[in-house]
C-alpha positions in Angstrom: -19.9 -33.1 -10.0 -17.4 -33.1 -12.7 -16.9 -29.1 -13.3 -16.5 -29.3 -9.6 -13.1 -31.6 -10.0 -12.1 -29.7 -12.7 -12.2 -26.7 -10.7 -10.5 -28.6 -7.4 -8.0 -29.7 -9.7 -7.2 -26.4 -11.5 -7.3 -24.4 -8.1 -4.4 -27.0 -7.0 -2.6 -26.5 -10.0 -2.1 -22.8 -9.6 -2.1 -22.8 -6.3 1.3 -24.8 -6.7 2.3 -22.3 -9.6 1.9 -19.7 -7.1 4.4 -21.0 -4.3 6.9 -22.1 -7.1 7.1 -18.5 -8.9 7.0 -16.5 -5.9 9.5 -18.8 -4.3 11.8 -18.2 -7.9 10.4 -13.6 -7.5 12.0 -13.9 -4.0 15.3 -15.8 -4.9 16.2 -14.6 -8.3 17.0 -10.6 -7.1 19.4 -12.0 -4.2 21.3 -14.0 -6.8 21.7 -10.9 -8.7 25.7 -10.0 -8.3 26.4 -6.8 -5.7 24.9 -5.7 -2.5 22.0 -3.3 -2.7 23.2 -1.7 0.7 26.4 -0.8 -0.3 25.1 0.2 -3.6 22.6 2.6 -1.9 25.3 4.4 0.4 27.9 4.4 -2.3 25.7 6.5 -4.5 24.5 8.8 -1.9 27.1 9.4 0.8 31.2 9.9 1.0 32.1 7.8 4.2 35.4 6.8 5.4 35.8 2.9 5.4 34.9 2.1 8.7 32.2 5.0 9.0 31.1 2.9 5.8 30.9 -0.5 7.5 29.1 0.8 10.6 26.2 2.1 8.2 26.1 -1.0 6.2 25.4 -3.4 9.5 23.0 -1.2 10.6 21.4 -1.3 7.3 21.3 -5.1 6.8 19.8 -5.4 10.1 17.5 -2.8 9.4 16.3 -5.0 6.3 17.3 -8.2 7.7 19.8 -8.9 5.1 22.8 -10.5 7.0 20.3 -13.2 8.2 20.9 -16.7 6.5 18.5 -17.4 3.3 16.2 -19.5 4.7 15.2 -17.3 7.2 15.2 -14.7 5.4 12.5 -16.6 2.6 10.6 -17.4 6.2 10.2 -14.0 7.3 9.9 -12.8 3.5 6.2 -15.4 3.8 5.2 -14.7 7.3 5.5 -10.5 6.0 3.9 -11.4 2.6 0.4 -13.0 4.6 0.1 -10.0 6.6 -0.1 -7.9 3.4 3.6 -6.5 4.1 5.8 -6.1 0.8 8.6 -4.5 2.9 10.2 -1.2 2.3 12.0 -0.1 -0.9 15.4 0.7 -0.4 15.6 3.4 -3.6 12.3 5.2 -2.2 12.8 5.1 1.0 8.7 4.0 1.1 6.8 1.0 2.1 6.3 -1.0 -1.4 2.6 -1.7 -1.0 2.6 2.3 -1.2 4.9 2.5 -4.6 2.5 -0.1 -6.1 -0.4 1.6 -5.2 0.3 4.7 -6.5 1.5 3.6 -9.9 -0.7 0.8 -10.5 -3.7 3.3 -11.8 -1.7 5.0 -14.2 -1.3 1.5 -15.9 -4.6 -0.1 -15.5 -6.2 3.7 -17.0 -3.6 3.1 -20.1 -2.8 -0.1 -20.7 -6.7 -1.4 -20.2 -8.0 1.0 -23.0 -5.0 0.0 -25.4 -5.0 -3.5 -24.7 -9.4 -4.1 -24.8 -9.8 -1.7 -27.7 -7.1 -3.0 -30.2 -8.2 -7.1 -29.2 -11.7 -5.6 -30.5 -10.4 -3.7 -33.5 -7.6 -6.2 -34.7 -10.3 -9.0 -34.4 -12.7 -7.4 -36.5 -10.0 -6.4 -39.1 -8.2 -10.1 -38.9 -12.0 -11.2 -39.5 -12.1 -9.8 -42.6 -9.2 -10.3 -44.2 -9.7 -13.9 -43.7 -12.6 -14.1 -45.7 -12.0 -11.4 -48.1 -9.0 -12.5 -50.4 -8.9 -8.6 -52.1 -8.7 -6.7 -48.3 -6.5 -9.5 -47.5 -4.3 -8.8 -49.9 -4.0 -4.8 -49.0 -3.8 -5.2 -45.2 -1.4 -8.1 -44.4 1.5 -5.9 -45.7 -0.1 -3.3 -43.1 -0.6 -5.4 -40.2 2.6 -7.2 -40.8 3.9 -4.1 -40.9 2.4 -2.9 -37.2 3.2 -6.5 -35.6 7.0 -6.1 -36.4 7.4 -2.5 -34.9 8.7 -1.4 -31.5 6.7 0.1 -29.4 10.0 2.4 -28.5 10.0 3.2 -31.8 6.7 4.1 -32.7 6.7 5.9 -29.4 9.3 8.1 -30.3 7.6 8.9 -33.6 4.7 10.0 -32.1 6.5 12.3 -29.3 8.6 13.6 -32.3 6.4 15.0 -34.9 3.1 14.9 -32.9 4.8 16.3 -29.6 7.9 18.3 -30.4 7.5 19.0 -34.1 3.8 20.0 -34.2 3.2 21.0 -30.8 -0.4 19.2 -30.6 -0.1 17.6 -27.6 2.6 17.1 -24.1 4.5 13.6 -24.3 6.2 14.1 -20.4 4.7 12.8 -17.7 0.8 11.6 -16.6 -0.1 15.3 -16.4 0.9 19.1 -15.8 3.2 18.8 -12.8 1.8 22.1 -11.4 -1.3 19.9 -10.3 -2.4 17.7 -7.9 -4.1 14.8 -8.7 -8.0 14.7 -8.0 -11.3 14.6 -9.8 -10.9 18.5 -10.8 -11.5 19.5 -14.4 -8.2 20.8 -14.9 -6.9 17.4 -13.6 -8.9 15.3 -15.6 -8.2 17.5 -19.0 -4.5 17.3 -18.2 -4.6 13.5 -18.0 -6.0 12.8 -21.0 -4.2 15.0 -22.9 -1.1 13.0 -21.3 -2.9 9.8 -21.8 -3.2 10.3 -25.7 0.0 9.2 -27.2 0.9 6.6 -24.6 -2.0 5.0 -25.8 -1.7 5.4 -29.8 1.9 4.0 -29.5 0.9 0.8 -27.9 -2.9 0.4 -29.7 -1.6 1.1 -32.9 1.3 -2.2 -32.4 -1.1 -3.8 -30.7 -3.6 -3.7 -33.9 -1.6 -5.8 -35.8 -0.6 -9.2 -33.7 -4.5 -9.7 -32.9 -5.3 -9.2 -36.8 -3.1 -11.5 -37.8 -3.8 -14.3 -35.4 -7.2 -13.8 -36.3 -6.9 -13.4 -39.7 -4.7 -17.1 -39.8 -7.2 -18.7 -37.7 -10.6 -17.9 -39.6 -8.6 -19.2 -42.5 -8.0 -22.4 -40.9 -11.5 -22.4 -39.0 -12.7 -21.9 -43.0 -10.7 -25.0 -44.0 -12.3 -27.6 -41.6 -14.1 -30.3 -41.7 -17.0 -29.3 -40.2 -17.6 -26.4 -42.5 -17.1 -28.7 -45.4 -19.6 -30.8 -43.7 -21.9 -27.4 -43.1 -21.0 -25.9 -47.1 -22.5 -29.7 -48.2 -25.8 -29.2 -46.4 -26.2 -26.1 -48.2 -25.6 -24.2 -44.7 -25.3 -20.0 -45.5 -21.6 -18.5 -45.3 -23.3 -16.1 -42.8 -23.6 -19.9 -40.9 -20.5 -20.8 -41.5 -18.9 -17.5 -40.8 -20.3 -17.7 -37.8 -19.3 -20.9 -36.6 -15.6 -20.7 -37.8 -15.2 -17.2 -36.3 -16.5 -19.0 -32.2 -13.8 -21.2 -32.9 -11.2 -18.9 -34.2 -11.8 -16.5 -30.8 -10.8 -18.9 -29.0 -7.2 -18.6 -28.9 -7.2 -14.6 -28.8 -9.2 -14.9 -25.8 -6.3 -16.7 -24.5 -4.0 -14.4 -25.7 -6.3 -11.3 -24.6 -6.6 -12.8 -20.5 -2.0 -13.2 -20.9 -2.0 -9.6 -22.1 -4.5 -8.3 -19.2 -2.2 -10.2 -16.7 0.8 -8.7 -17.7 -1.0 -5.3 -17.5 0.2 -4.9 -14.2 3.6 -5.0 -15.7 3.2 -1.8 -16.8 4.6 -1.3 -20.5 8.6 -0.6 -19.5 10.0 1.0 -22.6 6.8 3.1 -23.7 6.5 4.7 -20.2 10.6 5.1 -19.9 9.3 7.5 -23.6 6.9 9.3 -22.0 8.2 9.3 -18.7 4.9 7.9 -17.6 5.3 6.9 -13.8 3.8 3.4 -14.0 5.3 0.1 -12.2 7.5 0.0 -15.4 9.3 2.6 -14.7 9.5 1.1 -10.7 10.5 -2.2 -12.1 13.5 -0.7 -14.2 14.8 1.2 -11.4 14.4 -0.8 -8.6 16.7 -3.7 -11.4 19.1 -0.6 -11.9 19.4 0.0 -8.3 19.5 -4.0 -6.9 16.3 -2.7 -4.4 15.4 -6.8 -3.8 12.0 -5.5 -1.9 10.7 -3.4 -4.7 11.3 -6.2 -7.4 9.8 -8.9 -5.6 7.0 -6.7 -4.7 6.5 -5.4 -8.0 7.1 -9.3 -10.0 4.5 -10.6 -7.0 1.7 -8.1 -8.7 2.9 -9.8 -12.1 2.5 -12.8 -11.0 -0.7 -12.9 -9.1 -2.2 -10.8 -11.7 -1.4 -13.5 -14.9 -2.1 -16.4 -12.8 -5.9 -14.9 -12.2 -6.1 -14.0 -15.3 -5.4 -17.5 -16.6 -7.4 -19.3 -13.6 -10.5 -16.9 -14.7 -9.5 -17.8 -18.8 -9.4 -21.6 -17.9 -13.0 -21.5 -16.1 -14.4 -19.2 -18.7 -13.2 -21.9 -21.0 -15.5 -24.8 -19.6 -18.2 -23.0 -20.6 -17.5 -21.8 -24.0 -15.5 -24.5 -25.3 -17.6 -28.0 -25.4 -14.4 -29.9 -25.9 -13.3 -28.5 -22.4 -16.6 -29.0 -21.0 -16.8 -32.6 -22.8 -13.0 -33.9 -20.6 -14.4 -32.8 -17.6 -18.1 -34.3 -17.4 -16.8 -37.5 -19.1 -13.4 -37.1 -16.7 
């Protein structure tokens, strides 16, 4: 009975998350200074001035711009539970579409990168915590990884590995020339695509989870309990063991924000590699004031970190006996 009103009570708590920061996705574009419309036929078209006016009427009533705000966050809800994100005014295609499209080419980077280097930094933080001498060697190194753009290690990689040595292309998901399918030709093209994006934001990546691991199997180390444990004449494999479940703790936290964001795409490490994620749709649709394809694209952002944290929280009742302890006394 108690898990069941800490689940009731966490399901109303995002739940109410979830109206606030969509309500804040929808608003926050139309505050934005400008007027997407007249951006749109600006850049495209040379009208007179009242040839221009006639187009930008028919456009706002097209979108249903020129209607007052709160009807326009009405329709924006009564659209949004039909599964309709509206229509992007730079790509001149439904958003669902856009998001569709793109969202694969993150979840087949970005997954990998972020999985494998929460796994690898881990391990690494793990043992420089207990080992004073490696600790000593690979703090400069992970300090060192933590501190550096991604941009910038980016544009090392698509310099000397891509332009200078030739090894492999750095434009682009694959060869342009094909269509995407489960050919061979398709799938050798994509991974030799997929290489670099994916060392530039590993490789960073490595070094924020070794450090938080490293600084929390330290403290984990310095606790009570493991006093209490060393005194018994427990093993260190014992309480190695016990410090490092409590030290994972936090990076699993840390690992179910990152997987949320995924769907964010990483902006400035596709805008190197022209890789056509929903970064890349989430800079141009800012650049180009398209209010459908922002909300549309933030909405995936947010659904996606809130069910990764819901999942984290329940994940946490189980793992963590303080958690599970407030709720069955609670």
């Amino acid at each position: 009975m108690g898990f069941r009103k800490y689940l009731a009570r966490k399901t109303f708590v995002y739940a109410i998350t979830f109206l606030f920061a969509v309500t804040l996705n929808w608003l926050l574009p139309r505050l934005m200074p400008g007027n997407p419309i007249e951006a749109m036929i600006d850049s495209t078209l040379n009208l007179s001035p009242g040839e221009r006016e006639i187009l930008i009427k028919f456009y706002e009533d097209l979108y249903g711009l020129n209607e007052p705000l709160w009807r326009q966050f009405l329709n924006f809800w009564v659209r949004l539970f039909h599964g309709d994100l509206g229509y992007s005014l730079l790509y001149k295609a439904p958003v669902w579409d856009l998001i569709r499209h793109a969202l694969p080419y993150d979840i087949a980077l970005l997954l990998p990168a972020i999985a494998l280097s929460w796994l690898v930094g881990n391990w690494l933080g793990a043992i420089a915590g207990k080992n004073k001498r490696y600790d000593r060697y690979m703090m400069p190194v992970f300090y060192f990884l933590a501190s550096m753009p991604y941009f910038w290690f980016a544009m090392l990689l698509v310099y000397f590995v891509g332009v200078r040595a030739g090894w492999l292309p750095y434009q682009g998901a694959y060869d342009p020339s094909l269509l995407p399918g489960l050919s061979w030709e398709f799938i050798k093209s994509f991974l030799s695509h997929w290489i670099l994006p994916f060392l530039s934001l590993f490789t960073v990546m490595i070094g924020s989870w070794a450090i938080g691991m490293r600084n929390m199997i330290i403290y984990e180390l310095e606790a009570d309990y493991v006093r209490y444990l060393e005194a018994l004449g427990a093993s260190e494999k014992l309480m190695t063991k016990h410090a490092y479940r409590n030290a994972i703790l936090p990076q699993v936290t840390g690992l179910a924000l990152q997987l949320g964001l995924m769907v964010a795409g990483a902006i400035a490490t596709e805008i190197v590699f022209n890789y056509p994620g929903i970064g890349i749709l989430l800079m141009n649709a800012a650049l180009s004031q398209d209010y459908f394809l922002l909300q549309g694209a933030f909405l995936m952002v947010v659904i996606s970190v809130l069910a990764a944290n819901f999942v984290i929280d329940i994940v946490y009742a189980f793992i963590d006996p303080r958690v599970r302890t407030s709720y069955t006394e609670g």
